[in-house]
PDBQT receptor file of N, H, CA, C and O in Angstrom, charges set to zero:
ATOM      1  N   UNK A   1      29.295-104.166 -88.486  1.00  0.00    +0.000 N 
ATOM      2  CA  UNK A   1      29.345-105.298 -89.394  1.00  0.00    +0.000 C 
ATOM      3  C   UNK A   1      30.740-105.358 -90.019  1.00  0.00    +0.000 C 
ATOM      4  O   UNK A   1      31.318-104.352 -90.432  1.00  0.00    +0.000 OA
ATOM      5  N   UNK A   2      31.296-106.707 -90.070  1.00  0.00    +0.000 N 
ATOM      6  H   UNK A   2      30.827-107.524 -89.735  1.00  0.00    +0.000 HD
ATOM      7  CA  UNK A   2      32.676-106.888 -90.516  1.00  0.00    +0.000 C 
ATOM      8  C   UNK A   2      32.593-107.306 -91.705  1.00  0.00    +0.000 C 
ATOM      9  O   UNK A   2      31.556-107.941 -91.901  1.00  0.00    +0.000 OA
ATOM     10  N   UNK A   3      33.631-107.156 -93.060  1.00  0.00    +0.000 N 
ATOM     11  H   UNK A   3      34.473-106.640 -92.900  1.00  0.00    +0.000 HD
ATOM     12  CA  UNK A   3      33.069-108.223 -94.424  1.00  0.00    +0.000 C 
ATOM     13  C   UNK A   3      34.632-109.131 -94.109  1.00  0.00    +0.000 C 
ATOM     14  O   UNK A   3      35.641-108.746 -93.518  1.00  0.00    +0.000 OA
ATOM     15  N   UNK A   4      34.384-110.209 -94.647  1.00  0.00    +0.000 N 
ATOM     16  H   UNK A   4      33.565-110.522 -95.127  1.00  0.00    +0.000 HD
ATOM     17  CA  UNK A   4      35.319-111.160 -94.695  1.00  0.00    +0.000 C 
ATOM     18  C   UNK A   4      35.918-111.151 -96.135  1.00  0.00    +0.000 C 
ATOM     19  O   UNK A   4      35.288-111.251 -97.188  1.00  0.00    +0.000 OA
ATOM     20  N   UNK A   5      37.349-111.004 -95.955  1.00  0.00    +0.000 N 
ATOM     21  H   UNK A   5      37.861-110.923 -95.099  1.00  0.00    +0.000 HD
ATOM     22  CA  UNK A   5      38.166-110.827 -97.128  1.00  0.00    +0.000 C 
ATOM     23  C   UNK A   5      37.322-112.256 -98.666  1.00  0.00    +0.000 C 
ATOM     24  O   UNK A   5      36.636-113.277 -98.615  1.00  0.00    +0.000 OA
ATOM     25  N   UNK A   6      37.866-111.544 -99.598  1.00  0.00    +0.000 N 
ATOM     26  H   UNK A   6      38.423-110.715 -99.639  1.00  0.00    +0.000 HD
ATOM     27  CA  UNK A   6      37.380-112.321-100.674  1.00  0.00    +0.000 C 
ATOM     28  C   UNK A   6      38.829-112.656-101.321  1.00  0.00    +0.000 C 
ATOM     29  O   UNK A   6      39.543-111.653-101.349  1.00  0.00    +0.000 OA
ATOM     30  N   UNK A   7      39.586-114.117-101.978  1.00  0.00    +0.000 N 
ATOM     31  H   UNK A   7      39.005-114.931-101.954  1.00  0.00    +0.000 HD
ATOM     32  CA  UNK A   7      40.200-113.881-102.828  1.00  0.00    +0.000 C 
ATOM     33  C   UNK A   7      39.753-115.126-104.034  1.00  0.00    +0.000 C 
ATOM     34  O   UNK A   7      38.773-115.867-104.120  1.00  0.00    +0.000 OA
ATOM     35  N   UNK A   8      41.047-114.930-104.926  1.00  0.00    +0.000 N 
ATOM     36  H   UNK A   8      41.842-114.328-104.855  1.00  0.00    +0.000 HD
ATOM     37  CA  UNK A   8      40.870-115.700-106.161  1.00  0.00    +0.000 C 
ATOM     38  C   UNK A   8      41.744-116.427-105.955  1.00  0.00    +0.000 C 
ATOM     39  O   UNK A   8      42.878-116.143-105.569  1.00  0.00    +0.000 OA
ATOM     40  N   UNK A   9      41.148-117.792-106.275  1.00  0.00    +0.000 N 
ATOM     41  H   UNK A   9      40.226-118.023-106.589  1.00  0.00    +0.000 HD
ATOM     42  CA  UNK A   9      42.184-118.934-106.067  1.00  0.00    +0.000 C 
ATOM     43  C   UNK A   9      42.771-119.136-107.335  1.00  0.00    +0.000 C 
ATOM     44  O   UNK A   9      42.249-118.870-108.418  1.00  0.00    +0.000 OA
ATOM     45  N   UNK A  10      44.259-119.784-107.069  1.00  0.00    +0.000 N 
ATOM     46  H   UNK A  10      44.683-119.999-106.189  1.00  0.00    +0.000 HD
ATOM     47  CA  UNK A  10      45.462-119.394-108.244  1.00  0.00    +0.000 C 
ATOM     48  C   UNK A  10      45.538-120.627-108.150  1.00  0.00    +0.000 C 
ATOM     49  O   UNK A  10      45.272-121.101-109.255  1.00  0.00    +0.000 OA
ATOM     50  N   UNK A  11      45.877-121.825-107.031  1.00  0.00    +0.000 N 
ATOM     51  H   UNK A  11      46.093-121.440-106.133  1.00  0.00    +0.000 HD
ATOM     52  CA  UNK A  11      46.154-123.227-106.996  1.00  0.00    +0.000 C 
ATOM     53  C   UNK A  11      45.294-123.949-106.106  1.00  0.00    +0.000 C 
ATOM     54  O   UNK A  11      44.616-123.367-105.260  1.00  0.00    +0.000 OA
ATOM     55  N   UNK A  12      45.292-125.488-106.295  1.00  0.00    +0.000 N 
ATOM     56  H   UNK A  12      45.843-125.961-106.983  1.00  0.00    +0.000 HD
ATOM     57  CA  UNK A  12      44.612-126.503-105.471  1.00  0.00    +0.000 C 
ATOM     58  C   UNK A  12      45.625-127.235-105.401  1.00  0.00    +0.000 C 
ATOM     59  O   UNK A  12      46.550-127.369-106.202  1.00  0.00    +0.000 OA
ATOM     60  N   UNK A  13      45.372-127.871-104.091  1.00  0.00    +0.000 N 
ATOM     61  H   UNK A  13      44.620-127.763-103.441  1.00  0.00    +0.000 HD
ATOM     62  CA  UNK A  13      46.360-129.022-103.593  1.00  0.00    +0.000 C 
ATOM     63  C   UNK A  13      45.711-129.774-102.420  1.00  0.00    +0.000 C 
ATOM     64  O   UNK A  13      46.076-129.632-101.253  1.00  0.00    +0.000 OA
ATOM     65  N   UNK A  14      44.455-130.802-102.932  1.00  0.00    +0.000 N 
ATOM     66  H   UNK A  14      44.159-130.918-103.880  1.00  0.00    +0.000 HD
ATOM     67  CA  UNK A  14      43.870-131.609-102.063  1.00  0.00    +0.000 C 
ATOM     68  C   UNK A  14      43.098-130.401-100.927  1.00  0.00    +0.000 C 
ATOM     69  O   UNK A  14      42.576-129.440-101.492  1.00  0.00    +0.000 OA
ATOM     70  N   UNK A  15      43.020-130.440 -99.348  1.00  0.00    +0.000 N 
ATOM     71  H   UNK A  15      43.444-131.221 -98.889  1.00  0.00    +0.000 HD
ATOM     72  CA  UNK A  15      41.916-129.429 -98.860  1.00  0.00    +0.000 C 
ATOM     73  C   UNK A  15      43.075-128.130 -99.001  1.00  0.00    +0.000 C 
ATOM     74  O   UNK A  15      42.882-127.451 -97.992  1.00  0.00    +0.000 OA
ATOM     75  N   UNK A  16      43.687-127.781 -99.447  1.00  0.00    +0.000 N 
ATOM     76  H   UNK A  16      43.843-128.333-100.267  1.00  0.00    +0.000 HD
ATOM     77  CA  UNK A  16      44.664-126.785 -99.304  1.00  0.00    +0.000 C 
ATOM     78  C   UNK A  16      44.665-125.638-100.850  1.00  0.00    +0.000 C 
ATOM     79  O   UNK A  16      44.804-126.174-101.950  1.00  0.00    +0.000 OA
ATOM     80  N   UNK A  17      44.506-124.138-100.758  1.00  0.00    +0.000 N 
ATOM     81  H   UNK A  17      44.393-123.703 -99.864  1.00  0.00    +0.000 HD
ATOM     82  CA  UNK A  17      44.474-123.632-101.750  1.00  0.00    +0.000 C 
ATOM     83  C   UNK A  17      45.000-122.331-101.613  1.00  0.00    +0.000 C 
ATOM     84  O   UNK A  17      44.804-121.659-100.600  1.00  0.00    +0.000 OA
ATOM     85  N   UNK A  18      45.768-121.874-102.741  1.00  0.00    +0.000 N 
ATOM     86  H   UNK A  18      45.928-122.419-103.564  1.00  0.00    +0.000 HD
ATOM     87  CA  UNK A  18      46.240-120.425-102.560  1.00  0.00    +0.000 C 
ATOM     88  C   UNK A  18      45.250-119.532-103.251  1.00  0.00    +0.000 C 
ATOM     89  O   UNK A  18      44.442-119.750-104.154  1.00  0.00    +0.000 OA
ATOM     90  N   UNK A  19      45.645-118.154-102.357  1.00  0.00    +0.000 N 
ATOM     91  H   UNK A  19      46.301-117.977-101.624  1.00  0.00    +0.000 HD
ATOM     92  CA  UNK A  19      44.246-117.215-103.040  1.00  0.00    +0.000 C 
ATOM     93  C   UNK A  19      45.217-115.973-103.227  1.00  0.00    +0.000 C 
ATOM     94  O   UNK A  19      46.286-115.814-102.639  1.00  0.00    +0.000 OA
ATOM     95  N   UNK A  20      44.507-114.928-104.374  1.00  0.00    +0.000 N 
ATOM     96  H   UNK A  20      43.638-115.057-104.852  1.00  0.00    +0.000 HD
ATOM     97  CA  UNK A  20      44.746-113.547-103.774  1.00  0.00    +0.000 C 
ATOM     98  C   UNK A  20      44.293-113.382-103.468  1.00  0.00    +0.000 C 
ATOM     99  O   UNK A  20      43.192-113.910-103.308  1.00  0.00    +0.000 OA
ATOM    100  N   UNK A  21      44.930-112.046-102.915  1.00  0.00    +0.000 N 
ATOM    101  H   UNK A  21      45.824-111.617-103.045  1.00  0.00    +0.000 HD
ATOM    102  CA  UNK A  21      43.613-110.530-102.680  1.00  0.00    +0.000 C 
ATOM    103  C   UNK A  21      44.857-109.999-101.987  1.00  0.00    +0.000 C 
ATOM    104  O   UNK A  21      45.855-110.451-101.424  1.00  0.00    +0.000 OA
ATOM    105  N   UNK A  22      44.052-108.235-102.450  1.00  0.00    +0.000 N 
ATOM    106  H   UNK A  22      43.241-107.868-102.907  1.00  0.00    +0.000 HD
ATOM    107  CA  UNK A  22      44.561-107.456-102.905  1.00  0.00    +0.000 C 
ATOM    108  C   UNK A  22      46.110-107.186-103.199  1.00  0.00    +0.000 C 
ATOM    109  O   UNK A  22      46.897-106.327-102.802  1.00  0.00    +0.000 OA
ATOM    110  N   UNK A  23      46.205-108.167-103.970  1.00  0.00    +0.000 N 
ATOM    111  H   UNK A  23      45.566-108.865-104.292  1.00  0.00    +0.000 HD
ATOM    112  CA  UNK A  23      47.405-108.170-104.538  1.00  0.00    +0.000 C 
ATOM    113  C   UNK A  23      48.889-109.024-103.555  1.00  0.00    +0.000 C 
ATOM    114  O   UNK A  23      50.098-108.847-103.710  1.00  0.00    +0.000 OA
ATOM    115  N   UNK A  24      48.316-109.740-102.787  1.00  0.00    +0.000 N 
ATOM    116  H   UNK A  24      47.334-109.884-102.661  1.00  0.00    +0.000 HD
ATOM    117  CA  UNK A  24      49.179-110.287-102.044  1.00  0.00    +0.000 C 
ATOM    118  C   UNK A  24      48.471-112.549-101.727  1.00  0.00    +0.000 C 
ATOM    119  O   UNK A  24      47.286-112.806-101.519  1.00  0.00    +0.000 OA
ATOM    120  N   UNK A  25      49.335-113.411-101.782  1.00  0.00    +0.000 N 
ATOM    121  H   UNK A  25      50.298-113.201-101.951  1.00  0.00    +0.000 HD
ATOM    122  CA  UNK A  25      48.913-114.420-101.532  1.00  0.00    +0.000 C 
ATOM    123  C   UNK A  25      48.769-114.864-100.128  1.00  0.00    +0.000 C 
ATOM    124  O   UNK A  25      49.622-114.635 -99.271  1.00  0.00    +0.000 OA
ATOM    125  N   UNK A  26      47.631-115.528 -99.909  1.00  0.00    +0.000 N 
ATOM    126  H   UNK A  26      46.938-115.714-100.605  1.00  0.00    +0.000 HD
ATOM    127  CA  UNK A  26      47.465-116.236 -98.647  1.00  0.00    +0.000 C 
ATOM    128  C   UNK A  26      47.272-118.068 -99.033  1.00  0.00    +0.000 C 
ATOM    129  O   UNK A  26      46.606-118.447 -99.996  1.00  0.00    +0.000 OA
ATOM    130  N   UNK A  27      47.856-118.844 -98.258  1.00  0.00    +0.000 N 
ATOM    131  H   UNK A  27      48.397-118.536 -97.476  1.00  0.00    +0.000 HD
ATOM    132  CA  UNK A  27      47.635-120.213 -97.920  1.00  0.00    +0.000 C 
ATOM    133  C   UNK A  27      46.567-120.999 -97.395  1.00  0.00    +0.000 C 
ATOM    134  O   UNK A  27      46.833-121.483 -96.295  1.00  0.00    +0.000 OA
ATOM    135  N   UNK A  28      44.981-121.381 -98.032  1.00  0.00    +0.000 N 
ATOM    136  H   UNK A  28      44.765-120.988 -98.926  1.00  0.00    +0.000 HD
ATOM    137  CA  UNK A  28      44.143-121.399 -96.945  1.00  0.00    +0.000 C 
ATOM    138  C   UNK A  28      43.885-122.856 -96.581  1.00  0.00    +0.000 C 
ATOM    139  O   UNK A  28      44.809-123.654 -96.745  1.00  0.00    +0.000 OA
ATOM    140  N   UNK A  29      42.919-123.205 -96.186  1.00  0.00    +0.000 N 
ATOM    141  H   UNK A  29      42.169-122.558 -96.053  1.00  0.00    +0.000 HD
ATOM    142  CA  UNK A  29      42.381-124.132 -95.716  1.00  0.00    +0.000 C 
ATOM    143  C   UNK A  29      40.992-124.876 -96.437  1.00  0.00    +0.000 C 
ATOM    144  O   UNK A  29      40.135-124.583 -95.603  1.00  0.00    +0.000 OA
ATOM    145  N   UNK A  30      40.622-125.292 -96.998  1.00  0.00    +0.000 N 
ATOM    146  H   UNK A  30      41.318-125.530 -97.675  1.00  0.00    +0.000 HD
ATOM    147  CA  UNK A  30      39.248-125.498 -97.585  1.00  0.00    +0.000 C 
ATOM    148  C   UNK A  30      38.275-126.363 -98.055  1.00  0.00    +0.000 C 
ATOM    149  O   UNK A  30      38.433-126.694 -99.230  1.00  0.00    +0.000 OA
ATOM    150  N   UNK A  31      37.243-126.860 -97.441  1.00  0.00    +0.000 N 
ATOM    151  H   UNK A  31      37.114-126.591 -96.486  1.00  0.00    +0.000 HD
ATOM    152  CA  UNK A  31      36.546-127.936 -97.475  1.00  0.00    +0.000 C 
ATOM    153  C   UNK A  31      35.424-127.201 -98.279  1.00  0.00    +0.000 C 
ATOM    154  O   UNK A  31      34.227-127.431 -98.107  1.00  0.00    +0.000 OA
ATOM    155  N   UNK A  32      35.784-126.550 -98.923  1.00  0.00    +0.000 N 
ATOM    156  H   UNK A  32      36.756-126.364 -99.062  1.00  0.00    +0.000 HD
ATOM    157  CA  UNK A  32      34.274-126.178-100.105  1.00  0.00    +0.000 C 
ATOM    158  C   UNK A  32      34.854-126.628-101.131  1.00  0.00    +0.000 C 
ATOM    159  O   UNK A  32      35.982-126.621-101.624  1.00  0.00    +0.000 OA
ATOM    160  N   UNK A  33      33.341-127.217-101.458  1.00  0.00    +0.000 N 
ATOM    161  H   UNK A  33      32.424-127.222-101.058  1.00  0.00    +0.000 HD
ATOM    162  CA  UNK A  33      33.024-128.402-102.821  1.00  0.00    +0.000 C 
ATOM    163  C   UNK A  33      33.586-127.396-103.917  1.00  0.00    +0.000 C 
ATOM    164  O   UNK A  33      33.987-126.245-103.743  1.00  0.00    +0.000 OA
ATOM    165  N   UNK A  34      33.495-128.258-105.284  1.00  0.00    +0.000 N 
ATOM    166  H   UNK A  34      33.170-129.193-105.425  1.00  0.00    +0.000 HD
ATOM    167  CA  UNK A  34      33.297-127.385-106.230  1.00  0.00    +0.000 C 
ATOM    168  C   UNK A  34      33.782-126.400-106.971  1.00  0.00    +0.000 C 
ATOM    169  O   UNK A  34      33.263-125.861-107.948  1.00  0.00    +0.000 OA
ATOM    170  N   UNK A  35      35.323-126.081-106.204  1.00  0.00    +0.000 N 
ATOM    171  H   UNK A  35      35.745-126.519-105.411  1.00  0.00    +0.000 HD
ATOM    172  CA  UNK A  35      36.230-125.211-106.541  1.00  0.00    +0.000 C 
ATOM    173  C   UNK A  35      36.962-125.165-107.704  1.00  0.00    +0.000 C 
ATOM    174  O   UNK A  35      36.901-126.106-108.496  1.00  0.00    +0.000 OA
ATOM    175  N   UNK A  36      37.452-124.476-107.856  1.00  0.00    +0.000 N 
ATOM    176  H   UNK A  36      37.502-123.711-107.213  1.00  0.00    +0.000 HD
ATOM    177  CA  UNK A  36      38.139-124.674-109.749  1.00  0.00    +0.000 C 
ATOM    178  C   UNK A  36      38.749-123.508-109.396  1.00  0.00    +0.000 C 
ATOM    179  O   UNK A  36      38.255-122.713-108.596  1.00  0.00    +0.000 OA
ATOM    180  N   UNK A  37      40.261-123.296-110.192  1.00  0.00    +0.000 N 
ATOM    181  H   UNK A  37      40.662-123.942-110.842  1.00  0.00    +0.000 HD
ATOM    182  CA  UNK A  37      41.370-122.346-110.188  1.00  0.00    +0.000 C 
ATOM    183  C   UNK A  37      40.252-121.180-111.052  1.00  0.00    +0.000 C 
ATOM    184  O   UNK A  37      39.509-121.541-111.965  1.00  0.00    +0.000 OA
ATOM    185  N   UNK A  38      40.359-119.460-110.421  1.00  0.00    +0.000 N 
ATOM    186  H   UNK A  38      40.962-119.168-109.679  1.00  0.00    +0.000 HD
ATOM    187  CA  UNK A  38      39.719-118.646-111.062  1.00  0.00    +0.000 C 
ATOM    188  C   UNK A  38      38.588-118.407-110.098  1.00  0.00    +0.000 C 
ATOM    189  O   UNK A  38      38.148-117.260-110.019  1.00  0.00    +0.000 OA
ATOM    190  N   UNK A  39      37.968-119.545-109.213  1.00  0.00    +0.000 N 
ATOM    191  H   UNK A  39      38.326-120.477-109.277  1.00  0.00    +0.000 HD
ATOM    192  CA  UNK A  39      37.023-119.094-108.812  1.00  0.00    +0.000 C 
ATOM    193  C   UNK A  39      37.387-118.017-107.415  1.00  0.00    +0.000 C 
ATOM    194  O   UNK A  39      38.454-117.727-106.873  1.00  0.00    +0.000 OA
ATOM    195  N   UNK A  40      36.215-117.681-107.199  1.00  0.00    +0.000 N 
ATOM    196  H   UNK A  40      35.349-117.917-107.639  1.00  0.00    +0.000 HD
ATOM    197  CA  UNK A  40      36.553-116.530-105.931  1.00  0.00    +0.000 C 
ATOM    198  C   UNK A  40      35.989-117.172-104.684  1.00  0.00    +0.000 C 
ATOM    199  O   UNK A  40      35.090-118.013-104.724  1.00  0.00    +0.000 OA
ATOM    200  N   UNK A  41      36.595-116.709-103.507  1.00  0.00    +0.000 N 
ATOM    201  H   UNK A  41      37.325-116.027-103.475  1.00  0.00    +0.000 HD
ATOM    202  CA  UNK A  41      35.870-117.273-102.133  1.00  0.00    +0.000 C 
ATOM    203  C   UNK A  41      36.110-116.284-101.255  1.00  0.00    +0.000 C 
ATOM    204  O   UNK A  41      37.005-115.439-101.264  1.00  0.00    +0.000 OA
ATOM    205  N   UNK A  42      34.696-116.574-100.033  1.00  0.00    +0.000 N 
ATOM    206  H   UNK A  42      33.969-117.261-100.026  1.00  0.00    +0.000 HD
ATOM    207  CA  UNK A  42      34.997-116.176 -98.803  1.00  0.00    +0.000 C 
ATOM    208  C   UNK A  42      35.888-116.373 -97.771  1.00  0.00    +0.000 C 
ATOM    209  O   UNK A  42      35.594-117.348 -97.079  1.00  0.00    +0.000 OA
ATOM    210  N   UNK A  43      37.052-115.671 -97.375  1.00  0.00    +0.000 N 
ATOM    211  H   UNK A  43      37.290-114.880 -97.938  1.00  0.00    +0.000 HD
ATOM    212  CA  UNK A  43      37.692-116.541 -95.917  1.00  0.00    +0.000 C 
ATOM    213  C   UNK A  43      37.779-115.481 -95.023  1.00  0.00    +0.000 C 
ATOM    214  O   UNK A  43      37.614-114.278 -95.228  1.00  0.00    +0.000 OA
ATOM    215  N   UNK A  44      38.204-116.391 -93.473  1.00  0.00    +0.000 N 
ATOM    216  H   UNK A  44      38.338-117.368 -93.306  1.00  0.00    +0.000 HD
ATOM    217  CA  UNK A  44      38.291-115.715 -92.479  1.00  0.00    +0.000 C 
ATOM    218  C   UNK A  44      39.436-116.898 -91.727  1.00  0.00    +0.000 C 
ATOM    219  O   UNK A  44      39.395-118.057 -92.141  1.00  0.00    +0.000 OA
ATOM    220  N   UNK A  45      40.167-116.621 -90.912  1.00  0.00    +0.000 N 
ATOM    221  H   UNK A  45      40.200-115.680 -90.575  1.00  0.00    +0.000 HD
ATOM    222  CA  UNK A  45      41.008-116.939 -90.042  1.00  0.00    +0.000 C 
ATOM    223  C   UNK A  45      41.882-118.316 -91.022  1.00  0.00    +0.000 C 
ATOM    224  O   UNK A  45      42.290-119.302 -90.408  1.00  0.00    +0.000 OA
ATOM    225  N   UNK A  46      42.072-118.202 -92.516  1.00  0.00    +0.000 N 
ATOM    226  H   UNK A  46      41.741-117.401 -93.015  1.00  0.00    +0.000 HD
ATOM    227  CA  UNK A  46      42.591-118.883 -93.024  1.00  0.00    +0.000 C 
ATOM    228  C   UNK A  46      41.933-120.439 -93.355  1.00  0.00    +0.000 C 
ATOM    229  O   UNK A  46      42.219-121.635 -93.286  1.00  0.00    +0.000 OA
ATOM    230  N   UNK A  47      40.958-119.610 -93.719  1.00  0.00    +0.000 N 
ATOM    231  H   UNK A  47      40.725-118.639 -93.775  1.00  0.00    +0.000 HD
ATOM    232  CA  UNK A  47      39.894-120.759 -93.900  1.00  0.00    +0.000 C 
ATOM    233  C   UNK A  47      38.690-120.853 -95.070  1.00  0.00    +0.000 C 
ATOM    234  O   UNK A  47      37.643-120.562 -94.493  1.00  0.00    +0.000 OA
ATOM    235  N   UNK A  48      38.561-120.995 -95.756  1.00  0.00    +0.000 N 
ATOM    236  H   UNK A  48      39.412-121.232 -96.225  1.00  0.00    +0.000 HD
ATOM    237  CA  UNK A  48      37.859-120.866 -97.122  1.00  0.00    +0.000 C 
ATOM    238  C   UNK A  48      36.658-120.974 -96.703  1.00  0.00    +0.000 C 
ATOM    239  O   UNK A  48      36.460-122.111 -96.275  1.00  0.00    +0.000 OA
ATOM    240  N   UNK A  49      35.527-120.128 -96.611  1.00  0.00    +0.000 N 
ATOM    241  H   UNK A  49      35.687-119.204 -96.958  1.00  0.00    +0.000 HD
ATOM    242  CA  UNK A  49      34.457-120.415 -96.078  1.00  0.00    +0.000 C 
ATOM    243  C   UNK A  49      33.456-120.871 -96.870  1.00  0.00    +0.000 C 
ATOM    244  O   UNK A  49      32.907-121.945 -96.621  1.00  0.00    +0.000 OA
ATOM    245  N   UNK A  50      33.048-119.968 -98.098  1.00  0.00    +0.000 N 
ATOM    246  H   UNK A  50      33.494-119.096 -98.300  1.00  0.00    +0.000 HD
ATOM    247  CA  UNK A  50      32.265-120.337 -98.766  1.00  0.00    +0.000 C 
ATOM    248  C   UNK A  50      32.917-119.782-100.289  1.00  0.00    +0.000 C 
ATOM    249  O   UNK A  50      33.932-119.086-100.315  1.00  0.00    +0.000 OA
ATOM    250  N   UNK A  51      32.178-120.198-101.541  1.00  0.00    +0.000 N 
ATOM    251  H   UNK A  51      31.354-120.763-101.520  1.00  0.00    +0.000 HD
ATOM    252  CA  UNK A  51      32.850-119.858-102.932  1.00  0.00    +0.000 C 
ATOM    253  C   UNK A  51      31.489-118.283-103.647  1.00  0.00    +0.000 C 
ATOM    254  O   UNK A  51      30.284-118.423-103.856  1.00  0.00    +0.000 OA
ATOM    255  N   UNK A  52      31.976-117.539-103.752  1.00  0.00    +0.000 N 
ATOM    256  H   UNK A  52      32.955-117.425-103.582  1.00  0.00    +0.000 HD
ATOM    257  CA  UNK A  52      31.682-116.630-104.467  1.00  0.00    +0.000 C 
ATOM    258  C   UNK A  52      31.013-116.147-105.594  1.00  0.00    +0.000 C 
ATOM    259  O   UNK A  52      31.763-116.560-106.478  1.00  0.00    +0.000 OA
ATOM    260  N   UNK A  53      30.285-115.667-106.053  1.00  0.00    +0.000 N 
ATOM    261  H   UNK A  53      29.675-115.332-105.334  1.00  0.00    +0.000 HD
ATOM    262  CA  UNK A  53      30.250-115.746-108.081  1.00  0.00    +0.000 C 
ATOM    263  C   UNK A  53      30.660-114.808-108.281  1.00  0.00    +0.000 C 
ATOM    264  O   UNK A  53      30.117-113.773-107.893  1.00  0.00    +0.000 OA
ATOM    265  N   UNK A  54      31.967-114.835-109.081  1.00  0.00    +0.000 N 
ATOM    266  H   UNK A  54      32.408-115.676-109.395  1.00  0.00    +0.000 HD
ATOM    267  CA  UNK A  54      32.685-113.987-109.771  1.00  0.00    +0.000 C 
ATOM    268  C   UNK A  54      32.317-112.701-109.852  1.00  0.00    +0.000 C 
ATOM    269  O   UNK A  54      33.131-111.849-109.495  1.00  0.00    +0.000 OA
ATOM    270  N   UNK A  55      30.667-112.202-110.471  1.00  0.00    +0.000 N 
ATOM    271  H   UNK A  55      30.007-112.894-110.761  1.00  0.00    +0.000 HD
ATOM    272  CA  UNK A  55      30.359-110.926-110.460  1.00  0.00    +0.000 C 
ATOM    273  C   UNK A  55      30.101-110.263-109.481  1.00  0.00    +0.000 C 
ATOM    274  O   UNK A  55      30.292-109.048-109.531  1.00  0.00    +0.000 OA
ATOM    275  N   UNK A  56      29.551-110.922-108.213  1.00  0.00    +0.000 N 
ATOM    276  H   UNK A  56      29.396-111.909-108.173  1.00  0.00    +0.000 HD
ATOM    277  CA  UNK A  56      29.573-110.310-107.087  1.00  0.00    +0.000 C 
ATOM    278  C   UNK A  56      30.943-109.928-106.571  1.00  0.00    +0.000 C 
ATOM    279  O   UNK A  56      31.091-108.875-105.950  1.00  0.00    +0.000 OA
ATOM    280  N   UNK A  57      31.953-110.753-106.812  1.00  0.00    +0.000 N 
ATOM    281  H   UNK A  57      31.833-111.608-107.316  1.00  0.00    +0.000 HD
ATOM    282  CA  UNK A  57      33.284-110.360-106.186  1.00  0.00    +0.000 C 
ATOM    283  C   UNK A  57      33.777-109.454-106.882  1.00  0.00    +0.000 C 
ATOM    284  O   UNK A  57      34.658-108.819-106.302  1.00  0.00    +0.000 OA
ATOM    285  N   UNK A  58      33.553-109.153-107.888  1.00  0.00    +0.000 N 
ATOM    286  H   UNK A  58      32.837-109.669-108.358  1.00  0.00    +0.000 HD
ATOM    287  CA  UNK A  58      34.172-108.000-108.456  1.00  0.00    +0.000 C 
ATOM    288  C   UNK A  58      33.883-106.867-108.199  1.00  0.00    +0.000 C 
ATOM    289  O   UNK A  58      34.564-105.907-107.838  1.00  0.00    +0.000 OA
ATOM    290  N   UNK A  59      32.342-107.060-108.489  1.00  0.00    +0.000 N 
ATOM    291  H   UNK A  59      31.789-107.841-108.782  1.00  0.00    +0.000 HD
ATOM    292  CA  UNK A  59      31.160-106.066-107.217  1.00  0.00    +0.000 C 
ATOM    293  C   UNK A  59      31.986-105.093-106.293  1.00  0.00    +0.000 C 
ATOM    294  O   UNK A  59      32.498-103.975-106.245  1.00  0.00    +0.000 OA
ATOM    295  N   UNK A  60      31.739-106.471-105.465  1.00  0.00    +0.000 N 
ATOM    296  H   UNK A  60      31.323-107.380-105.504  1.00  0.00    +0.000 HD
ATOM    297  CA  UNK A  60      32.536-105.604-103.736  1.00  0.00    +0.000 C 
ATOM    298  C   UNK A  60      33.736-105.283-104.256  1.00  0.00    +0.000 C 
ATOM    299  O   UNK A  60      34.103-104.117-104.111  1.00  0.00    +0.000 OA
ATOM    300  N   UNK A  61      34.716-106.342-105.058  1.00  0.00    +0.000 N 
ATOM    301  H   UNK A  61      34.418-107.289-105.175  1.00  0.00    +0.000 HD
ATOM    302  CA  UNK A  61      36.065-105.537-104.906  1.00  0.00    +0.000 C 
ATOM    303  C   UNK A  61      36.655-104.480-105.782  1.00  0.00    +0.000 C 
ATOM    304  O   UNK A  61      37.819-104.318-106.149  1.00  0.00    +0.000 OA
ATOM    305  N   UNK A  62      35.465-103.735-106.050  1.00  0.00    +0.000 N 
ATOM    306  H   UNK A  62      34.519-103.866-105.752  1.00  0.00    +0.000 HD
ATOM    307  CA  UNK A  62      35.307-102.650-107.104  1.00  0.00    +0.000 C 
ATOM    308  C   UNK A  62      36.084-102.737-108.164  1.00  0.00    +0.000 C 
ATOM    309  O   UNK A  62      36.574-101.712-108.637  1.00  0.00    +0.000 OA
ATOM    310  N   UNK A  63      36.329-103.986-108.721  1.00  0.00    +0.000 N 
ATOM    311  H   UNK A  63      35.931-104.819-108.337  1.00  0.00    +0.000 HD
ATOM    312  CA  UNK A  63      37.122-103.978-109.820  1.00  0.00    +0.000 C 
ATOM    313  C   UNK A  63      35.917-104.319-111.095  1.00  0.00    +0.000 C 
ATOM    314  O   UNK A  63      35.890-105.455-111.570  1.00  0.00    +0.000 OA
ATOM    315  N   UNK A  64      35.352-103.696-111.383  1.00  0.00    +0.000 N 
ATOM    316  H   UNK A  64      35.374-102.774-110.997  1.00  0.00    +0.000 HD
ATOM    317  CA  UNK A  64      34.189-103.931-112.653  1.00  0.00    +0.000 C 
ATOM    318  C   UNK A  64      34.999-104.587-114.196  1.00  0.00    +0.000 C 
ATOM    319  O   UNK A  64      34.324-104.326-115.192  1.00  0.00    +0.000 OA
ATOM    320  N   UNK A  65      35.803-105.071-114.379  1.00  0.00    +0.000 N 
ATOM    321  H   UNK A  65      36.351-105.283-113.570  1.00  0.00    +0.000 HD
ATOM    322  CA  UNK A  65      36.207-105.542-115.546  1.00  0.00    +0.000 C 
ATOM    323  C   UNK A  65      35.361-106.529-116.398  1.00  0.00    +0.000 C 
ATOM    324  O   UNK A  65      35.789-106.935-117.478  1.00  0.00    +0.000 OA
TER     325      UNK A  65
């Protein structure tokens, strides 16, 4: 089983959004509704798959704050 990176989106720009994770930015792609700067998402091959809830992402990305 593979997990698909999680990051936090920093900007929006129409279907286009920047994310972190782990400490580095990626450029993605993204047709999920609903997004707002802060929130967290699923991607894979530069592609925003689905949006996250915050506590779960912190969850996996063992950052408990």
């Amino acid at each position: 089983m593979c997990q698909a990176p999680i990051g936090k989106v920093l900007s929006m720009d129409g279907d286009r959004i920047t994310v972190e994770c782990k400490g580095k930015r990626a450029g993605l792609k993204s047709f999920v509704t609903g997004l707002a700067i802060g929130d967290y998402v699923i991607f894979s091959s530069n592609i925003a798959v689905d949006k996250i809830e915050k506590e779960e992402a912190l969850l996996i990305l063992g950052d408990r704050k």
